[in-house]
DOGU-941901 format. One line per field, with one value per atom (N, C-alpha, C): residue in three letters; atom name; y, x negated, z. Coordinates in nm, 3 decimals, decimal comma. Each point is the difference from the previous one (the first is absolute). Layout:
resn	[ALA ...]
name	[CA ...]
Y	[Y ...]
X	[X ...]
Z	[Z ...]
***
This chain:
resn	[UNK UNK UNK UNK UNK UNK UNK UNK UNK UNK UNK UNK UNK UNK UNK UNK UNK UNK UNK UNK UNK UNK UNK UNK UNK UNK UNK UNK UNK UNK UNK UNK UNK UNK UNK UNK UNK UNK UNK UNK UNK UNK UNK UNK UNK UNK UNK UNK UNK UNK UNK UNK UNK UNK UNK UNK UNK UNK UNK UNK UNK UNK UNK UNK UNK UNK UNK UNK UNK UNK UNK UNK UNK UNK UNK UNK UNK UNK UNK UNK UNK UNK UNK UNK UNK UNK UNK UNK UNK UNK UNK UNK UNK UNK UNK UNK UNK UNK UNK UNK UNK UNK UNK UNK UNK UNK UNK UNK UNK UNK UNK UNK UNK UNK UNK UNK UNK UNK UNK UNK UNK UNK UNK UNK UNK UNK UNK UNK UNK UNK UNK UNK UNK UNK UNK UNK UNK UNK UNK UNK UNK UNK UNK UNK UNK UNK UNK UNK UNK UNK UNK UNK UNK UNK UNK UNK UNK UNK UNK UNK UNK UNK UNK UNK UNK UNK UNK UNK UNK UNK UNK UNK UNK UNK UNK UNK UNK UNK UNK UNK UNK UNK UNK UNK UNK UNK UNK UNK UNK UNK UNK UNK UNK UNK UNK UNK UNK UNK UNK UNK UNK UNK UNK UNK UNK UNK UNK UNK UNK UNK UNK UNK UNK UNK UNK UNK UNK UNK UNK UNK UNK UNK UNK UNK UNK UNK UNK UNK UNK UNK UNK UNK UNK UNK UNK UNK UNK UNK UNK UNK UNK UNK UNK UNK UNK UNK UNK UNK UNK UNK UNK UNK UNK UNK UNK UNK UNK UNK UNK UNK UNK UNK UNK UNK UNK UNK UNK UNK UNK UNK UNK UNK UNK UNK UNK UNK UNK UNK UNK UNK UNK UNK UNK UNK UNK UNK UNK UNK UNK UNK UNK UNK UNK UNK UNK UNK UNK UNK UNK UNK UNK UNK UNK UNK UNK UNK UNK UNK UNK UNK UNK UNK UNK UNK UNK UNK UNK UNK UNK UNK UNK UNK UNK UNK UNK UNK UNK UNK UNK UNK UNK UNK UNK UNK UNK UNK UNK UNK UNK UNK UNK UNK UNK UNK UNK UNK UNK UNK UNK UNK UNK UNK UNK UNK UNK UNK UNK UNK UNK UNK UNK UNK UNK UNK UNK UNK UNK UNK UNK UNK UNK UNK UNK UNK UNK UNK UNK UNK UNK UNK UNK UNK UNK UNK UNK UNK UNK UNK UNK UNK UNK UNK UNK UNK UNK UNK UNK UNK UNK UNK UNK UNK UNK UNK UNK UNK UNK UNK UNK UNK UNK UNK UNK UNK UNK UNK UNK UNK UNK UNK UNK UNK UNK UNK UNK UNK UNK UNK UNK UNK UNK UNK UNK UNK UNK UNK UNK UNK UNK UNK UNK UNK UNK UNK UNK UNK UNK UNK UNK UNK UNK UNK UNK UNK UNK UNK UNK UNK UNK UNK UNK UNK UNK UNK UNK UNK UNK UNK UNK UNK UNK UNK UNK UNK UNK UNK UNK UNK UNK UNK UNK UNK UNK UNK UNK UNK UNK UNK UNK UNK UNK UNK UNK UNK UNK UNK UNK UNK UNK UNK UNK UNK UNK UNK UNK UNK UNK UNK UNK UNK UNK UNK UNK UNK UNK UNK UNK UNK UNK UNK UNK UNK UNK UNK UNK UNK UNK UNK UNK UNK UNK UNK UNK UNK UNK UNK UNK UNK UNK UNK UNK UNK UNK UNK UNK UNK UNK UNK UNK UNK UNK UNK UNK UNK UNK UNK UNK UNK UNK UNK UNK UNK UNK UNK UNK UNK UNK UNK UNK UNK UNK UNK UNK UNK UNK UNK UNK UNK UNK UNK UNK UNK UNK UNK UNK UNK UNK UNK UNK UNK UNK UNK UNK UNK UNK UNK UNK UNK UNK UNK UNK UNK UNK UNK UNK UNK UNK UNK UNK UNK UNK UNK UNK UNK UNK UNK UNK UNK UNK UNK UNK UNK UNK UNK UNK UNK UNK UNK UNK UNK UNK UNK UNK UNK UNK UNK UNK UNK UNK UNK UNK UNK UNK UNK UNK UNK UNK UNK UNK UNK UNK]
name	[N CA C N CA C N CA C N CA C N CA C N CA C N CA C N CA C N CA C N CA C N CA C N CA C N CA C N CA C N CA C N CA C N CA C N CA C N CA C N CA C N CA C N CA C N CA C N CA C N CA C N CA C N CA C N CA C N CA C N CA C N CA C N CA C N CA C N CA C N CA C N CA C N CA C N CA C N CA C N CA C N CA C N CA C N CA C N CA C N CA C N CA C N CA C N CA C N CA C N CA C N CA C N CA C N CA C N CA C N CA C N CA C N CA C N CA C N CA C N CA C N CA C N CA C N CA C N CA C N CA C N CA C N CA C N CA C N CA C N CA C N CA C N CA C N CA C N CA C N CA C N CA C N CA C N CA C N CA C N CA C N CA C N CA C N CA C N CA C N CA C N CA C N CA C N CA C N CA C N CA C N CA C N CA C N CA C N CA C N CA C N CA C N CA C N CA C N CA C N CA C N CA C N CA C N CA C N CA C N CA C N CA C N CA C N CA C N CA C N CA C N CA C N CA C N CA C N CA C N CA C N CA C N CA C N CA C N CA C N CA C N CA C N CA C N CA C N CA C N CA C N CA C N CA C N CA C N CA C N CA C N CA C N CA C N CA C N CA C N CA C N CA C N CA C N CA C N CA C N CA C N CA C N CA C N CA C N CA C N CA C N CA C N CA C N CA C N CA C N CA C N CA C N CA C N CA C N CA C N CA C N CA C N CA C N CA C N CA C N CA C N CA C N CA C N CA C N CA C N CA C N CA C N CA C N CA C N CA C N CA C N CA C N CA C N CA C N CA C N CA C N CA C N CA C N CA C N CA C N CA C N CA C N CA C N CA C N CA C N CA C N CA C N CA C N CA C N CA C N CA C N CA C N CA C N CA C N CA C N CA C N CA C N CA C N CA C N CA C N CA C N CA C N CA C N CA C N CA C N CA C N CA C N CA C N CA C N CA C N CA C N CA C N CA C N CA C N CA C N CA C N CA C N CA C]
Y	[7,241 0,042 -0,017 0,038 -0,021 -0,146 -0,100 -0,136 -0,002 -0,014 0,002 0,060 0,104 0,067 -0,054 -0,052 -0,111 -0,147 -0,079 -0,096 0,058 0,107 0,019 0,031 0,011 0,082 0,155 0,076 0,136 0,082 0,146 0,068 0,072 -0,037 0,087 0,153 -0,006 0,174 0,028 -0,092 0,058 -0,005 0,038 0,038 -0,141 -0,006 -0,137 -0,040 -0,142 -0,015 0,006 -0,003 0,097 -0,133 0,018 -0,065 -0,020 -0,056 -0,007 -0,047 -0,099 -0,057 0,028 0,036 0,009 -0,037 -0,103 -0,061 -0,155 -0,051 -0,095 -0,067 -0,071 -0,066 -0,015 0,092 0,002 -0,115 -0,134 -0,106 -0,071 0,103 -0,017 0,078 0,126 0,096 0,028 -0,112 -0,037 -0,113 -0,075 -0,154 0,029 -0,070 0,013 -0,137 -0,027 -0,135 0,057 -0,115 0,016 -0,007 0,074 -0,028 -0,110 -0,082 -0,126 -0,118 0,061 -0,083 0,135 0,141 0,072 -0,042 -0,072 0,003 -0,135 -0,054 -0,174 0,039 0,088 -0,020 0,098 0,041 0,131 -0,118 -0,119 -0,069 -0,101 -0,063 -0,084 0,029 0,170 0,045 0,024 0,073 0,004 -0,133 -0,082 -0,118 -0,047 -0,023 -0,006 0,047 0,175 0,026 -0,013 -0,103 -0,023 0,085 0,084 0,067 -0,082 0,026 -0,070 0,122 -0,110 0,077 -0,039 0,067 -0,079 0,063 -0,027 0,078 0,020 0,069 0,000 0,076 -0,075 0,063 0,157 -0,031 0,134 0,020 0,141 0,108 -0,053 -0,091 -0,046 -0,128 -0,057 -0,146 0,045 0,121 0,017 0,056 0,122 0,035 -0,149 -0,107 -0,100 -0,077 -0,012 -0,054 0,079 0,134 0,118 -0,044 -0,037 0,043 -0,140 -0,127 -0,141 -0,027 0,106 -0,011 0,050 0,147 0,029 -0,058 -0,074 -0,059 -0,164 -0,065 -0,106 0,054 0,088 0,088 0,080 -0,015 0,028 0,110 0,114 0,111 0,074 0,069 0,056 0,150 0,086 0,130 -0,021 0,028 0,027 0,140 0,038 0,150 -0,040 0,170 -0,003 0,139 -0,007 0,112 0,164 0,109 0,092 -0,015 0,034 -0,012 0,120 0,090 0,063 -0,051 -0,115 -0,038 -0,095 -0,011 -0,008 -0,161 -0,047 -0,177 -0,002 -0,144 -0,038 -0,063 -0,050 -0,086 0,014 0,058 0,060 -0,063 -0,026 -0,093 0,064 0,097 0,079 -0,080 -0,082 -0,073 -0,083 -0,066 -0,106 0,088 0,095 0,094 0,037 0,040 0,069 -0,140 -0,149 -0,093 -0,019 -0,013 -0,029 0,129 0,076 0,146 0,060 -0,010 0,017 0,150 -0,051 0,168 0,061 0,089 0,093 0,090 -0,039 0,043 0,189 0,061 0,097 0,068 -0,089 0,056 -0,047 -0,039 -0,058 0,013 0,005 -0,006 -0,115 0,071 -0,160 -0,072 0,051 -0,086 -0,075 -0,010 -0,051 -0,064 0,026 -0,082 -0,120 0,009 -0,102 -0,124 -0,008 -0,106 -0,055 0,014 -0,070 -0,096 -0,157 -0,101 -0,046 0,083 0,009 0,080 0,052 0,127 -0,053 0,099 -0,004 0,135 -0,024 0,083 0,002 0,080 -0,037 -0,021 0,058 0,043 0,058 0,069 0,114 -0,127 -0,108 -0,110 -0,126 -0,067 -0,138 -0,018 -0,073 0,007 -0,142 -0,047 -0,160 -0,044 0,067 -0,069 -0,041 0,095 -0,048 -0,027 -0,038 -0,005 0,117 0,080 0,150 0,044 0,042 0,098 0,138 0,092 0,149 0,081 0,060 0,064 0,140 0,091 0,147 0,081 0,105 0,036 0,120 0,060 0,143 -0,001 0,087 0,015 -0,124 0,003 -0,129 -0,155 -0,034 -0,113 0,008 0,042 -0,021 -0,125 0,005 -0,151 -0,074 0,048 -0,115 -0,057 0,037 -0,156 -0,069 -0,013 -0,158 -0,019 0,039 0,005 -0,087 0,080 -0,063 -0,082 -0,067 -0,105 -0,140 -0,106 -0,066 -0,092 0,053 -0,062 0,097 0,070 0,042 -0,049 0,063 -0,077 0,132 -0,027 0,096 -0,027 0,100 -0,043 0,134 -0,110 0,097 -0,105 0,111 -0,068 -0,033 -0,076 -0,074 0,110 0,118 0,099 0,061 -0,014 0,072 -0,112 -0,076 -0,129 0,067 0,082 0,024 -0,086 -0,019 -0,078 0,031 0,089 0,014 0,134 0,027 0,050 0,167 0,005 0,089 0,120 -0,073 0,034 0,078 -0,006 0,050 0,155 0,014 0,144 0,104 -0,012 0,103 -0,003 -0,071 0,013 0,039 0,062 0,044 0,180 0,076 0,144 0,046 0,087 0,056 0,111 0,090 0,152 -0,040 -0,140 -0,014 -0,106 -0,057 -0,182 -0,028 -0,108 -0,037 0,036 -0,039 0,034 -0,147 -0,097 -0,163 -0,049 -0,073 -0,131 -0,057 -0,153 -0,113 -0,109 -0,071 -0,152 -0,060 -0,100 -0,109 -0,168 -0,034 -0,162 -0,067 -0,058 -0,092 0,003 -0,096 0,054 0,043 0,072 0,066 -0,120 -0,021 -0,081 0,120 -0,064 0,007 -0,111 0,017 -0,110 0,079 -0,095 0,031 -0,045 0,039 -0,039 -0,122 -0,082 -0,152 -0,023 0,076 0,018 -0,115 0,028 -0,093 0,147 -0,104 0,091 0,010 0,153 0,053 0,010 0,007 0,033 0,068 0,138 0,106 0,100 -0,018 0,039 0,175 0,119 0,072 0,032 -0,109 0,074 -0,121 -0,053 -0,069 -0,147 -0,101 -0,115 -0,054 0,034 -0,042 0,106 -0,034 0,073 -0,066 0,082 -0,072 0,089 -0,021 0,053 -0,028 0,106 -0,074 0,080 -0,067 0,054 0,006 0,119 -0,014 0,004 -0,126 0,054 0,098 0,087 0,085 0,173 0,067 0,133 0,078 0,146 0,035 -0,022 0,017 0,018 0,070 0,152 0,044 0,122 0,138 0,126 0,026]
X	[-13,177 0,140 0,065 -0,066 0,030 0,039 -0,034 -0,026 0,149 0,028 0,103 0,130 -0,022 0,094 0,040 -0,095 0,008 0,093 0,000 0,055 0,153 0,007 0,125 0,113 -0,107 0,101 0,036 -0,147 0,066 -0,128 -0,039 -0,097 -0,035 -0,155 -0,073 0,055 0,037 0,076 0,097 0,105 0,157 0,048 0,124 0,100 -0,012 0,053 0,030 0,151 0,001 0,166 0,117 0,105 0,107 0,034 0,059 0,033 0,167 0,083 0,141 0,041 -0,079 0,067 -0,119 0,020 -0,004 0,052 -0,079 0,038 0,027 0,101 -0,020 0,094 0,025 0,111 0,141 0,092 0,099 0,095 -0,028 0,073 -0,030 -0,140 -0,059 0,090 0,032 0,018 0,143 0,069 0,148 0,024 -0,067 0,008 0,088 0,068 0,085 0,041 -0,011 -0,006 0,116 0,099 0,136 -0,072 0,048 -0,072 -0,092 0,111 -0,053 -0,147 -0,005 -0,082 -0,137 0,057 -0,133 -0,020 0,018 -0,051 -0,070 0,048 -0,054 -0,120 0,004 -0,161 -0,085 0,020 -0,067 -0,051 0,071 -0,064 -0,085 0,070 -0,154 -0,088 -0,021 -0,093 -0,132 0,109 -0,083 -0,031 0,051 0,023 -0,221 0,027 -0,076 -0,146 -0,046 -0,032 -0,073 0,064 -0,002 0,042 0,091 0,072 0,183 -0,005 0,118 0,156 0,063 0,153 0,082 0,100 0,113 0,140 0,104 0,102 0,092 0,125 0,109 0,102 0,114 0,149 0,026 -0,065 0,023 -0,143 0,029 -0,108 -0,050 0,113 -0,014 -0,103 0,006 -0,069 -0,119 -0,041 -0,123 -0,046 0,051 -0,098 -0,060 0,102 -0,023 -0,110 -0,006 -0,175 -0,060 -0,014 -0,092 -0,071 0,070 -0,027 -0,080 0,077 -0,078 -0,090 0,029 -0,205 -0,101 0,016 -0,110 -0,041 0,101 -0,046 -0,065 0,028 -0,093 -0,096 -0,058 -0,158 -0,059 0,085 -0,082 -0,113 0,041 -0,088 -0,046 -0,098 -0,039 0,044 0,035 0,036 0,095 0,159 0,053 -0,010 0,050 -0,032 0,098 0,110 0,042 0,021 0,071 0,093 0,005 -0,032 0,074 0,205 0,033 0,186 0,053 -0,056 0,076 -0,048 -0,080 -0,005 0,084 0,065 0,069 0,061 -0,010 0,085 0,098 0,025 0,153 0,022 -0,058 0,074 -0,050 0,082 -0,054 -0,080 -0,100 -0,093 -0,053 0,035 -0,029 0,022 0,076 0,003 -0,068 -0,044 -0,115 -0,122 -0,054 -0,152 0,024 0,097 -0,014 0,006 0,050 -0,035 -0,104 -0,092 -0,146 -0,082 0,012 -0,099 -0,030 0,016 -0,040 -0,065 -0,118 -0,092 0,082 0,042 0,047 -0,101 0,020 -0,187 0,026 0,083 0,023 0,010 -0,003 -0,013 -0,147 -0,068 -0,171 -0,114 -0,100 -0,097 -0,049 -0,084 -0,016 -0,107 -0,112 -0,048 0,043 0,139 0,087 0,064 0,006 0,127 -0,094 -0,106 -0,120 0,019 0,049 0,038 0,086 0,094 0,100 -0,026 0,106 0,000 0,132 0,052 0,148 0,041 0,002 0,074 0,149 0,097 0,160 0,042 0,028 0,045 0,115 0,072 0,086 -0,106 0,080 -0,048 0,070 -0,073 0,088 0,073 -0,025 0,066 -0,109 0,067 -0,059 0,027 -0,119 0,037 -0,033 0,112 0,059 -0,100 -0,026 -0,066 -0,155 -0,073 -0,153 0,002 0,159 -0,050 -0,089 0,061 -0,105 0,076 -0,027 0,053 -0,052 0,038 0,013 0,020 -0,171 0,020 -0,031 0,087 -0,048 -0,051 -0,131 0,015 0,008 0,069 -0,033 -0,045 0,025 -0,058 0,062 0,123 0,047 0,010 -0,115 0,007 -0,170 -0,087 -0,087 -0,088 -0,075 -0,049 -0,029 -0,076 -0,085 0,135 0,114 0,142 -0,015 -0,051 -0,017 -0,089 -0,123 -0,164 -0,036 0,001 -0,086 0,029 0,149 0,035 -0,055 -0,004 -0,035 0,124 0,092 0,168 0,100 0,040 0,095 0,145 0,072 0,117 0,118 0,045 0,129 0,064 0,159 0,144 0,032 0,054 0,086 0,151 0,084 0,144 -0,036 0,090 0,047 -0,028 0,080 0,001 -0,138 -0,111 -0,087 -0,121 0,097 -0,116 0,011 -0,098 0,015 -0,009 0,007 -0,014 -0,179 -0,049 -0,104 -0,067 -0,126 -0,101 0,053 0,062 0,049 0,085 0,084 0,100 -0,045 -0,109 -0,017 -0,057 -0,119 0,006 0,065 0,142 0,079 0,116 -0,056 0,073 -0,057 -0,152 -0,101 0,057 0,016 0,059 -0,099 0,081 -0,115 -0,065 0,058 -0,003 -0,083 -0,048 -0,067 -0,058 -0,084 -0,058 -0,093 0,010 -0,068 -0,124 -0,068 -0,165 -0,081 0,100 -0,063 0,125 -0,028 0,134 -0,101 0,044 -0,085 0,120 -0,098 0,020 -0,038 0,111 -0,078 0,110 -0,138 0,037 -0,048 0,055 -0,010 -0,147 -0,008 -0,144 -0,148 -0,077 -0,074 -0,121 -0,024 -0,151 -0,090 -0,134 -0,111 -0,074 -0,143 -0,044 -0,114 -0,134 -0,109 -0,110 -0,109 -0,036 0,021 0,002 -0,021 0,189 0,105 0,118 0,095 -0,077 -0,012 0,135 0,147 0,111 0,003 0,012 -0,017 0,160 0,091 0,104 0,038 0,025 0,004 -0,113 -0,123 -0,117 0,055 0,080 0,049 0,126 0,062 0,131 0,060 0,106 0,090 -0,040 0,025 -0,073 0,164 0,120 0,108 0,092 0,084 0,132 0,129 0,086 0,159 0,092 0,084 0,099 0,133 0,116 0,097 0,108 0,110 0,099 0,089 0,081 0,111 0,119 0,072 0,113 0,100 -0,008 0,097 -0,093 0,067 -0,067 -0,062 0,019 -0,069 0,104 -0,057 0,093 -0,032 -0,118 0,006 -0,123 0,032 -0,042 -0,002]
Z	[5,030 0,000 -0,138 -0,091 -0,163 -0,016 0,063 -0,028 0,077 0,082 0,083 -0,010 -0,088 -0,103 -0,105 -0,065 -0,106 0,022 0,097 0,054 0,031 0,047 0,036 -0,123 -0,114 -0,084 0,004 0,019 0,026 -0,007 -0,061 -0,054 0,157 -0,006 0,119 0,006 0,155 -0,030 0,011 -0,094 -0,010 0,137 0,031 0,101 0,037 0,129 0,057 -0,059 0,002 -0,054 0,074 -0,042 0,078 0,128 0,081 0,103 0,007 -0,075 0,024 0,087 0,073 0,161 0,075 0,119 0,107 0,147 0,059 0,119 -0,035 0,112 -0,050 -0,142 -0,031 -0,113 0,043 -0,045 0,011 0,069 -0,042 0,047 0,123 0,011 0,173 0,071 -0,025 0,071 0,058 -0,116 0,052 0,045 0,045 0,061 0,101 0,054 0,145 0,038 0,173 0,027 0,082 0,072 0,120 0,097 0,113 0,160 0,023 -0,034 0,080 -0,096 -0,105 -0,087 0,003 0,020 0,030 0,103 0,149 0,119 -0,018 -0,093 -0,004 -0,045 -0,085 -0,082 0,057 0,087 0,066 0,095 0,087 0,101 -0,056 -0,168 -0,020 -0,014 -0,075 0,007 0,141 0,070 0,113 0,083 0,006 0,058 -0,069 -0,158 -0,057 0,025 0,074 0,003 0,176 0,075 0,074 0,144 -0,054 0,099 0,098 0,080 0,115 -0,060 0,034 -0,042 0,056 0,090 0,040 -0,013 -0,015 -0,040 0,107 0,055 0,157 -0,087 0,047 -0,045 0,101 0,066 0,107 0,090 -0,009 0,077 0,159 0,066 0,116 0,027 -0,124 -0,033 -0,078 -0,041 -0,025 0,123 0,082 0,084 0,112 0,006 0,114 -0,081 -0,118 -0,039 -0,008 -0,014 -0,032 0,174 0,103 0,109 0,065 -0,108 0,029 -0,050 -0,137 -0,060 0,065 0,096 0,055 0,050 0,136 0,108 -0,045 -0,084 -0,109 -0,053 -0,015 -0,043 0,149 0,124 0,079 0,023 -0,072 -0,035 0,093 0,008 0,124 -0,020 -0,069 -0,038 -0,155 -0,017 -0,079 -0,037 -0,157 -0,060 -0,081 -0,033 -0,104 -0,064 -0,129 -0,019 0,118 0,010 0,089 -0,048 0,135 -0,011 -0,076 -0,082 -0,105 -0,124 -0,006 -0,131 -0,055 -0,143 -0,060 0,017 0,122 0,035 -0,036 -0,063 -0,070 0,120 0,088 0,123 0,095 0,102 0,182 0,050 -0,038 0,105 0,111 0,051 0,132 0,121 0,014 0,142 -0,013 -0,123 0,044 0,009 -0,106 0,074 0,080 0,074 0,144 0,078 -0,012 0,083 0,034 -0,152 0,037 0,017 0,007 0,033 -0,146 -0,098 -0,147 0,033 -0,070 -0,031 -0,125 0,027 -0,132 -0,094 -0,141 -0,039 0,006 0,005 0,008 0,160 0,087 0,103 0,094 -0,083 0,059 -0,091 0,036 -0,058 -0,118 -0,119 -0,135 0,094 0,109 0,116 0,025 0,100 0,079 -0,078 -0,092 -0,122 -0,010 -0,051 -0,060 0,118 0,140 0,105 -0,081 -0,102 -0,011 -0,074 0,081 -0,125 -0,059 0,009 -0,040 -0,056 -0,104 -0,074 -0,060 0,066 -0,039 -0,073 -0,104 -0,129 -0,082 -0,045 -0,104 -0,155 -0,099 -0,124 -0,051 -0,155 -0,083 -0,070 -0,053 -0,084 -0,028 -0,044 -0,070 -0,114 -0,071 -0,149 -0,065 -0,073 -0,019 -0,067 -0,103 -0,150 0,083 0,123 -0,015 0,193 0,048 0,142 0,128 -0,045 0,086 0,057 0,142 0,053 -0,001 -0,033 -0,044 0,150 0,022 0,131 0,001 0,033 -0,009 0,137 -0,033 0,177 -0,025 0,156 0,053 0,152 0,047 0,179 0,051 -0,018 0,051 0,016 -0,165 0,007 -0,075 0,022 -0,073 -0,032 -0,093 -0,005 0,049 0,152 0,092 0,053 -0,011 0,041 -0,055 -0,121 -0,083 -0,035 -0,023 -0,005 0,126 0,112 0,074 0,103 0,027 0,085 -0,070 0,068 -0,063 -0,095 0,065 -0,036 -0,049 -0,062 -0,088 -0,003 0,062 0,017 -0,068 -0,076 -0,097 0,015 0,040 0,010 -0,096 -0,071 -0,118 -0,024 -0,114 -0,043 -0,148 -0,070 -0,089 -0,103 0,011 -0,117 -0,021 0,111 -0,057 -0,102 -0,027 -0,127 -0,113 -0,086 -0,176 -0,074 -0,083 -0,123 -0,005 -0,050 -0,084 0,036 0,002 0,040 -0,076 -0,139 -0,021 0,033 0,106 0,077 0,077 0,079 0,115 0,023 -0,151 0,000 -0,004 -0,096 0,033 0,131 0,084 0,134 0,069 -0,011 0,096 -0,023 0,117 0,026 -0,098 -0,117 -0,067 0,024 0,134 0,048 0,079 0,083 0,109 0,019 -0,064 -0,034 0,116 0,043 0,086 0,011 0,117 -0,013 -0,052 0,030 -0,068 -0,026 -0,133 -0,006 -0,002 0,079 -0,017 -0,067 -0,036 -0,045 0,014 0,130 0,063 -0,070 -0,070 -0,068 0,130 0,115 0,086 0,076 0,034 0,129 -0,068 0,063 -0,063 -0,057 -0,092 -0,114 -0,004 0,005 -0,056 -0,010 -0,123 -0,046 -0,020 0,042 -0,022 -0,176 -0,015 -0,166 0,006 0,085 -0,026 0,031 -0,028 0,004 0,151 0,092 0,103 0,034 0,064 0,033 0,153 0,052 0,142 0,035 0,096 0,020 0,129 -0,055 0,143 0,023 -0,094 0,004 -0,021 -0,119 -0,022 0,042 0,070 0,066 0,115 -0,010 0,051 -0,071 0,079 -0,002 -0,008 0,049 -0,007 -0,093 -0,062 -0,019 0,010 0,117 -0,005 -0,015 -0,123 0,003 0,073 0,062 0,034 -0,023 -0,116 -0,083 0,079 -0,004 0,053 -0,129 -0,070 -0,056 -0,031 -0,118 -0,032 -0,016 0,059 -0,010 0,123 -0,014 0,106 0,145 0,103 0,161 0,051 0,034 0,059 -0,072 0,080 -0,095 -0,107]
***
């Protein structure tokens, strides 16, 4: 330790040195991008990471692919969201088209059939491509854990800039029981770094934007 004290410039013992910053660097912490150049870099990112994205001027033109993607994945049991959890866009007539297990109203057994999980999110975040997922009774993890497809409908406003952002938007009187962070379909790699895809979660991820802000609750 003496030796190591020595290198640093500083006597075995004394006080640690003072800390004047904290977090990250100021000129990080004020960065700010316009809508439309945070949503750009939020999709190369994810794009990058090998996750699906598609964007709709209106709520009507997303639910009619929300409803053409299932039926193109051909799933044998859809799962999503329970209906008091926090959706920016009504997708209730398409889960009630296809029968959607609600993870709040079935068993994590019964859930484990699913190969379709339909979700919103708490946000997306530009700088590293992630979607930002929080649970309670209503949406708990096995919606995006254990389908083999992951499908998110969120709006425009919920893209951050930066990973910073997002903690102080988490309720501080009442924090989730998990935030996750999901960077695009699930990797693993064995010692010989041989890449698995889907092995830990979702083998797919699609996002589907709806332009502008929230529409509904």
């Amino acid at each position: 330790m003496a030796n190591v004290a020595t290198r640093l410039g500083r006597t075995l013992g004394a006080p640690p040195s003072p800390r004047p910053v904290v977090g990250v660097p100021e000129f990080w912490a004020q960065r700010s991008l316009a809508k439309e150049a945070l949503v750009a870099r939020f999709t190369e990112r994810f794009t990058a990471l090998a996750g699906d994205i598609e964007f709709f001027d209106t709520e009507a033109e997303l639910l009619n692919r929300l409803d053409g993607l299932i039926l193109e994945l051909s799933p044998r049991q859809v799962g999503a969201w329970g209906r008091t959890a926090d959706w920016r866009v009504d997708v209730e007539p398409i889960l009630a088209k296809w029968s959607a297990l609600r993870f709040d109203e079935t068993t994590p057994h019964e859930f484990a059939d699913v190969q379709v999980g339909i979700t919103g999110c708490m946000c997306a975040i530009a700088d590293t491509g992630t979607i930002v997922m929080t649970s309670d009774r209503a949406k708990g993890r096995g919606t995006h854990v254990l389908p083999l497809v992951h499908i998110v409908v969120m709006t425009e406003d919920q893209v951050y800039l930066r990973l910073g952002e997002v903690f102080p938007a988490l309720p501080p009187d009442r924090l989730p029981a998990s935030v996750h962070f999901v960077s695009g379909p699930s990797r693993s790699s064995d010692i010989e770094n041989d890449q698995s895809i889907g092995v830990h979660g979702p083998a797919r991820v699609t996002v589907l934007m709806l332009k502008g802000g929230k529409t509904t609750k």
